[in-house]
VODREN-666220 format. One line per 2 residues: number of its first residue (from 1); for each residue x, y, z of C-alpha. Coordinates in steps of 0.02 Angstrom, whole numbers, plus 50000, padded with zeros to 5 digits. Layout:
N
NUM = X/Y/Z; ... $
END
This chain:
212
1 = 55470/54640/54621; 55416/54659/54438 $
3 = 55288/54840/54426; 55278/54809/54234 $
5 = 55128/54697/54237; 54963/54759/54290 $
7 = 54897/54667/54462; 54707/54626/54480 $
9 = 54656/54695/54621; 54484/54671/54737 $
11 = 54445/54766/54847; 54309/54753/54955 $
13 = 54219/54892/55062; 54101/54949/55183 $
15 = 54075/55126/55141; 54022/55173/55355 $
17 = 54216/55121/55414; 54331/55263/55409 $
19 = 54477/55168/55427; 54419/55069/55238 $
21 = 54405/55258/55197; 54573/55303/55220 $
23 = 54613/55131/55137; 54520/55147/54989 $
25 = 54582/55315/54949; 54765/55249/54964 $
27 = 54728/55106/54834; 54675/55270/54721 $
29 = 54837/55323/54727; 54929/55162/54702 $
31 = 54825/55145/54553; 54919/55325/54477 $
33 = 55111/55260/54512; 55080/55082/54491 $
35 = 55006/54947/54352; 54849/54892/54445 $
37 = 54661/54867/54395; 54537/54869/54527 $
39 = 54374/54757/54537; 54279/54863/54696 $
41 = 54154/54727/54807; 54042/54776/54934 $
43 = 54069/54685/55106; 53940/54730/55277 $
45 = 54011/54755/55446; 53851/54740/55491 $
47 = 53811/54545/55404; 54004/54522/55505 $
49 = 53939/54564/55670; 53778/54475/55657 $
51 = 53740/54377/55817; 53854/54477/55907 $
53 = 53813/54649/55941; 53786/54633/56133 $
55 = 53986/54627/56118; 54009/54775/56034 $
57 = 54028/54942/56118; 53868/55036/56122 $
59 = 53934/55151/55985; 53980/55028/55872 $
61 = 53808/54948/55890; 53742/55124/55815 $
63 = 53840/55105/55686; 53806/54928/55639 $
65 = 53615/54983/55624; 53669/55141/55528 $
67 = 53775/55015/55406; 53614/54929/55322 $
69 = 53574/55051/55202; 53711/55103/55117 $
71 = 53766/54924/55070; 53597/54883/55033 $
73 = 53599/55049/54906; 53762/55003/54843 $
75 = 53710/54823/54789; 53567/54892/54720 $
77 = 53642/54994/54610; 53780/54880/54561 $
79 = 53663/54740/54511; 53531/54862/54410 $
81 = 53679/54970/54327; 53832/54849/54362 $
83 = 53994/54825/54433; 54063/55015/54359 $
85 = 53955/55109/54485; 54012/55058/54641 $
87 = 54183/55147/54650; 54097/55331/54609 $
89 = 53948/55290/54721; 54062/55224/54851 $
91 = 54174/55408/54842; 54018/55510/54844 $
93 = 53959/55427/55013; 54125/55407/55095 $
95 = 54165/55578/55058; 54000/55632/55148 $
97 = 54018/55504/55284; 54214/55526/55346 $
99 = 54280/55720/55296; 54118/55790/55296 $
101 = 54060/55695/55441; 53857/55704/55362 $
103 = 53747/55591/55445; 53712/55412/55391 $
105 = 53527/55434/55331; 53419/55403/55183 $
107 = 53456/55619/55131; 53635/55578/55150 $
109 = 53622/55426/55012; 53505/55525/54893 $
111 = 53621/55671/54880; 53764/55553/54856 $
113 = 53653/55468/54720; 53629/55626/54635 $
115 = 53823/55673/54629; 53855/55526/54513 $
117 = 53686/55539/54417; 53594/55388/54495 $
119 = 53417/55389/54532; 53360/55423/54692 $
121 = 53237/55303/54700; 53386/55173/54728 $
123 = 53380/55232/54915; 53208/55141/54937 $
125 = 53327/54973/54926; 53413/55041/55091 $
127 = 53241/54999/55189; 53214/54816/55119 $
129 = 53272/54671/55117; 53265/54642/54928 $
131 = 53452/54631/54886; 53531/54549/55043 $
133 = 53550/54389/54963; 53658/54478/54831 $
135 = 53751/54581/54972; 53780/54425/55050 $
137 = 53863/54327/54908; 53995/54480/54888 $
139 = 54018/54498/55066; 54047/54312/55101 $
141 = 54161/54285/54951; 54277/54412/55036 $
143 = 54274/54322/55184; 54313/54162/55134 $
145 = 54470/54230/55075; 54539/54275/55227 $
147 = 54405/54204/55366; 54281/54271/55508 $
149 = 54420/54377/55612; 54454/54538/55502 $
151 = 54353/54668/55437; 54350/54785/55329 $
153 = 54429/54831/55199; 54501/54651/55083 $
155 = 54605/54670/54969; 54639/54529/54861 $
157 = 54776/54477/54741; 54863/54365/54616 $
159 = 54983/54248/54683; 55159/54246/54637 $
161 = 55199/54173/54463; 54989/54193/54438 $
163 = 54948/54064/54586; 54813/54076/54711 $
165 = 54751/54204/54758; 54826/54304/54928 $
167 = 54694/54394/55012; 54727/54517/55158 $
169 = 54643/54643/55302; 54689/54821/55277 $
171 = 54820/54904/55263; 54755/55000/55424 $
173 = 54851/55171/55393; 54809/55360/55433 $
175 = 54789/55467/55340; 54820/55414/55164 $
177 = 54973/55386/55086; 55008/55480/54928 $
179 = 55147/55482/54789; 55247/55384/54803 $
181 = 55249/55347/54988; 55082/55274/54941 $
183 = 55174/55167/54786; 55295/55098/54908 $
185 = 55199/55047/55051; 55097/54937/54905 $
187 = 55231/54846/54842; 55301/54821/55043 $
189 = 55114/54754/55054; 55122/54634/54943 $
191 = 55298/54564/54970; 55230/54535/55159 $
193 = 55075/54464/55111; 55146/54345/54978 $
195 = 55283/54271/55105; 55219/54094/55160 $
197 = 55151/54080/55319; 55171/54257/55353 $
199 = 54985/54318/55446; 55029/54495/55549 $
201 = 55099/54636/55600; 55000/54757/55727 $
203 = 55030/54903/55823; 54917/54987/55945 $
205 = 54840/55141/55863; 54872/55285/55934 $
207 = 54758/55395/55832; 54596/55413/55761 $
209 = 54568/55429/55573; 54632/55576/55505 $
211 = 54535/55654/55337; 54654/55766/55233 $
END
C-alpha cells in the first residue's frame, strides 16, 4: 500500500453516538502518522430512524429526540460560517457529550459554542426546522454511499488507482487507537474495504465505550 499520497477522506458524524466518538477521534490520529485530508459531514441518527422508533429500545428513542439539536446546530453553523467549523464544533460537543457525560440540552450546545468562539445564538437553529433540508442533503449523501443498514460514523474514500469511491460503516473500536496502532488499523481498513465484494466482519461487543 502506497502512504506517500495524501487520501481524501469524509467522514460523516452524528456528534450524540459514542461509538462515532471513539471513531472520530481515531481518524485524528491517523491524520498525525498518515497522509490524509479530512472533509467532516454531518449525518442524523435521528433522520435514519425516522418511521421507526417504536423498534428502538426505549433508551434509544431518548436519544433519537435528544439527537435533533445538535445536528440542527451543526448545519447551522456550517452553512453560515462553512465547512471549517464543523470539526472544532463537533470536538467541543463530543467532548461534553461522551467523557464528560454533560447532558444533551440547549446549555450544553451554547457552552460548546462558546469554546470555539461561535455565537450562541446558533443554538436557536436546534429548535426549528430551518436547516433540515440542508441536514438532509449531507446526511443522505452519506447514505447513498453505503445504503439504509449502517449508521454512524461513514467514512468515505478514493478508490484504488483514483476510482470510485469506497464508502464504509465504522470502524466500531474502543477506545481509540493511537500511534501507530491507530496508523495500522487505517491502512488494514482500507485494504479490507477496497477488496471486491468484500462487505463485513463483526464481532459481538463485549464492552461499552470506553473514554480515555
Amino acid at each position: 500500500m502506497n502512504n506517500s499520497r495524501t487520501t481524501t477522506v469524509d467522514f460523516w458524524f452524528d456528534p450524540v453516538c459514542p461509538w462515532t466518538w471513539l471513531t472520530s477521534r481515531w481518524m485524528l490520529e491517523v491524520q498525525k502518522t498518515r497522509p490524509v485530508q479530512v472533509t467532516w459531514h454531518v449525518m442524523s441518527l435521528a433522520v435514519l430512524n425516522e418511521g421507526r422508533l417504536d423498534q428502538l429500545p426505549p433508551h434509544n428513542r431518548e436519544l433519537m429526540g435528544q439527537a435533533w439539536a445538535p445536528v440542527r446546530v451543526l448545519t447551522a453553523a456550517q452553512e453560515t460560517f462553512g465547512s471549517q467549523v464543523l470539526e472544532p464544533l463537533y470536538t467541543a460537543l463530543g467532548t461534553r457529550y461522551h467523557p464528560q457525560q454533560l447532558p444533551k440540552n440547549r446549555a450544553t450546545i451554547e457552552a460548546a459554542l462558546r469554546e470555539v468562539g461561535l455565537p450562541e445564538h446558533l443554538a436557536e437553529a436546534g429548535e426549528t426546522d430551518t436547516h433540515d433540508a440542508a441536514l438532509r442533503r449531507s446526511h443522505q449523501e452519506g447514505i447513498t454511499l453505503v445504503g439504509q443498514e449502517v449508521g454512524s460514523p461513514i467514512i468515505a474514500v478514493p478508490g484504488p488507482d483514483g476510482g470510485e469511491r469506497i464508502a464504509f460503516f465504522g470502524p466500531v473500536v474502543t477506545p481509540t487507537p493511537t500511534g501507530e496502532q491507530a496508523a495500522r488499523l487505517w491502512d488494514g481498513t482500507l485494504a479490507v474495504a477496497s477488496t471486491p465484494g468484500f462487505y463485513e466482519i463483526k464481532r459481538t461487543r463485549a464492552v461499552g465505550p470506553i473514554f480515555n
